[in-house]
C-alpha positions in Angstrom: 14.4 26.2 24.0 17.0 25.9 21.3 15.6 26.9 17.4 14.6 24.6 15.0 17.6 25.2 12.4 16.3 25.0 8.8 12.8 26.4 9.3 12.0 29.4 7.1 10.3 31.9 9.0 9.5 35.6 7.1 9.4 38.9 8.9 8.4 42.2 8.1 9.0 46.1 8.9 6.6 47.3 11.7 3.8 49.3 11.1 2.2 52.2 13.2 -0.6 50.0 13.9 1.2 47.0 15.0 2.5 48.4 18.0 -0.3 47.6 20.7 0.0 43.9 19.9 3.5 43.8 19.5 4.3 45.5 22.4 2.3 42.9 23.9 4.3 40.1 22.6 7.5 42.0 23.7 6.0 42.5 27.2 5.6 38.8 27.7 9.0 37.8 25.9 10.6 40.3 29.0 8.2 39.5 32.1 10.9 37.4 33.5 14.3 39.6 32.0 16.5 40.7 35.0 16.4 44.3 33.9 12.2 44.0 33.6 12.1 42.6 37.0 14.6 45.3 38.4 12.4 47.9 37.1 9.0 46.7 37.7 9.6 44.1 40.9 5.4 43.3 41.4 4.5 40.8 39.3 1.1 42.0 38.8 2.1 45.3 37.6 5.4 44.3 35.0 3.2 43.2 32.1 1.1 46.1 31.4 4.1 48.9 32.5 6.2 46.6 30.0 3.9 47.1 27.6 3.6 51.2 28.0 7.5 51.1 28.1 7.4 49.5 24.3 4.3 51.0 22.9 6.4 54.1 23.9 9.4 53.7 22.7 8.4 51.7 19.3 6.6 55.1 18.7 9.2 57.7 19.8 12.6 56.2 19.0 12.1 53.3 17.0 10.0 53.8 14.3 11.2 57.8 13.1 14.6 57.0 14.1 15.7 53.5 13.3 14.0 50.5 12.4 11.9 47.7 14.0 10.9 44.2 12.2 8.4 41.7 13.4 6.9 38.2 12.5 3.3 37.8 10.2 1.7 37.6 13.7 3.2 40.1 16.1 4.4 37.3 18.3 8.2 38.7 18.1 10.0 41.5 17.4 13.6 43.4 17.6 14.7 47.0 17.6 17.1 48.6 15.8 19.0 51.9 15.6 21.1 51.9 12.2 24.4 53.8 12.2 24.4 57.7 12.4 20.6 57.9 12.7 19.6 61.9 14.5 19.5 61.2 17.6 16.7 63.4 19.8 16.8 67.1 20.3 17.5 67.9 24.6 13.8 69.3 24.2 12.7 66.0 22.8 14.6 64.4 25.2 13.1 66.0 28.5 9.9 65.4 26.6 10.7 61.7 26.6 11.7 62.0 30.4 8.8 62.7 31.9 6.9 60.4 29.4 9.2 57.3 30.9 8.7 59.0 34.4 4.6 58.3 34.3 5.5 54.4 33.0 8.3 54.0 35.9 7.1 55.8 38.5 9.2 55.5 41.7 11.5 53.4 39.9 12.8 56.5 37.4 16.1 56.8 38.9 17.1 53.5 38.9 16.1 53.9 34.7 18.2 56.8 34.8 21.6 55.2 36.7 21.0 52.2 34.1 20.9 54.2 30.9 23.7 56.4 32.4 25.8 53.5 33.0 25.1 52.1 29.8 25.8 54.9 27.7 29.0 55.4 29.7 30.1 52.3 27.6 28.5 52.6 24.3 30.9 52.2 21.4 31.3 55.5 19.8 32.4 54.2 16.0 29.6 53.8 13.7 27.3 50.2 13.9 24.0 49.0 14.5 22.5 48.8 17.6 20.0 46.2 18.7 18.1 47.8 21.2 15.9 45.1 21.8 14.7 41.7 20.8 12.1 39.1 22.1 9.8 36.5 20.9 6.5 35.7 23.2 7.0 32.6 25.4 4.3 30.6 23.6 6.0 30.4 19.9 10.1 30.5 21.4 12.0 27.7 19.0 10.6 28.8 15.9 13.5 30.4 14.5 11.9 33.6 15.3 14.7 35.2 16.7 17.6 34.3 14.2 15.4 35.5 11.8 14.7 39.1 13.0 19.0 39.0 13.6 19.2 38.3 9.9 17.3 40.3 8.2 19.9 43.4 9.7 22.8 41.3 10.0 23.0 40.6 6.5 23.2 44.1 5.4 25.8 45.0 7.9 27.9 42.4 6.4 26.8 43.6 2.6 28.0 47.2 4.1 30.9 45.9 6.3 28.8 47.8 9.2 29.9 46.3 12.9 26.7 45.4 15.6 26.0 46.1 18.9 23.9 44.7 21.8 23.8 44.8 25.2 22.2 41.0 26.6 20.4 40.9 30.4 20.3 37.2 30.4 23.5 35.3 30.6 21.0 32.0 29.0 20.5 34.0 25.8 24.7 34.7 25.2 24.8 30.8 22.9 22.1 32.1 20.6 23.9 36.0 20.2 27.5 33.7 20.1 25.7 31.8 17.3 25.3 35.1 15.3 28.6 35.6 15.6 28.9 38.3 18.6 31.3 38.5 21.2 30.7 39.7 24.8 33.2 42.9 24.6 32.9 44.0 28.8 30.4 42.5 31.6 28.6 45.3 33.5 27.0 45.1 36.8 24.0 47.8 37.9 26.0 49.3 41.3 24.1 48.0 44.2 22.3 45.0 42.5 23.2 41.6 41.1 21.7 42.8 37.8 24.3 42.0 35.3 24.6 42.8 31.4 26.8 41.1 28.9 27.8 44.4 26.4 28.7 42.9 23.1 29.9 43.1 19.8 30.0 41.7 16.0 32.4 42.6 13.0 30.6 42.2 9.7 30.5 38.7 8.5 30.6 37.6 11.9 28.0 35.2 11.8 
């Protein structure tokens, strides 16, 4: 559903305490992503293991290390790591391991061949990274998501700081064109038909 253009929509830093429900919110806006379905293929399952996968990660690698923002109601959210942030220790990355492990469960290794292929392409020069970004499926259209763009974008164009995203749905390439990124390489998960769009956007791009 395309955005109603002109609609002023505020959003906020996350708290600690938001994170149940707006892991929630981010578990729904992903039920149906390609990457979501690839990891978690039984329906019944995917929403509650999506929502373990964000409550987790808002708490370890978000929130100390970069930056999340969501809407007054928790229906939407996106995930930022800024440029040069510390990155986690090899302890507190095996720690992270198994803590992904008991989410994923027999689907760990194909996690780990993902993030290994991704990271084989991640741009090495300094920029933000949007490491995810999702609206719930009952308030899409509200200008939600162009909102939660701006409120980084515009301070990577006030720095002259480049952006980086990697998309899992070809349908959602318009809206990150519209922002003024450009898909950089197309990636494809070795023995799937999982495809991701890797792309990028100078400052004052959008």
């Amino acid at each position: 559903m395309p955005e109603r253009p002109g609609v002023s929509v505020v959003v906020r830093p996350v708290l600690a305490g938001d994170v149940p429900l707006l892991s929630r919110s981010l578990a729904r806006a992903f039920f149906d992503d390609p990457v979501s379905m690839y990891w978690f293929p039984e329906d019944a399952r995917r929403q509650q293991r999506l929502e373990r996968y964000f409550r987790f990660h808002l708490t370890t690698l978000f929130l100390p290390r970069g930056e999340a923002w969501t809407t007054p109601n928790l229906d939407a959210g996106s995930m930022w790591i800024p440029p040069l942030a510390k990155l986690p220790t090899f302890g507190e990355g095996l720690s992270q391991l198994f803590s992904v492990a008991a989410i994923l469960g027999r689907r760990t290794p194909r996690a780990i061949r993902l993030v290994q292929l991704l990271q084989s392409h991640h741009p090495t020069s300094p920029h933000f990274y949007l490491g995810g970004i999702g609206t719930d499926p009952d308030v899409q259209g509200r200008g939600y998501g162009s909102a939660l763009l701006r409120v980084v974008l515009d301070r990577c164009d006030s720095e002259g700081t480049p952006s980086y995203l990697e998309s899992s749905k070809e349908a959602n390439l318009a809206f990150y064109y519209r922002h003024g990124y450009e898909v950089v390489r197309e990636v494809t998960i070795p023995q799937t038909k999982v495809k991701l769009w890797l792309m990028w956007r100078e400052p004052g791009g959008g």
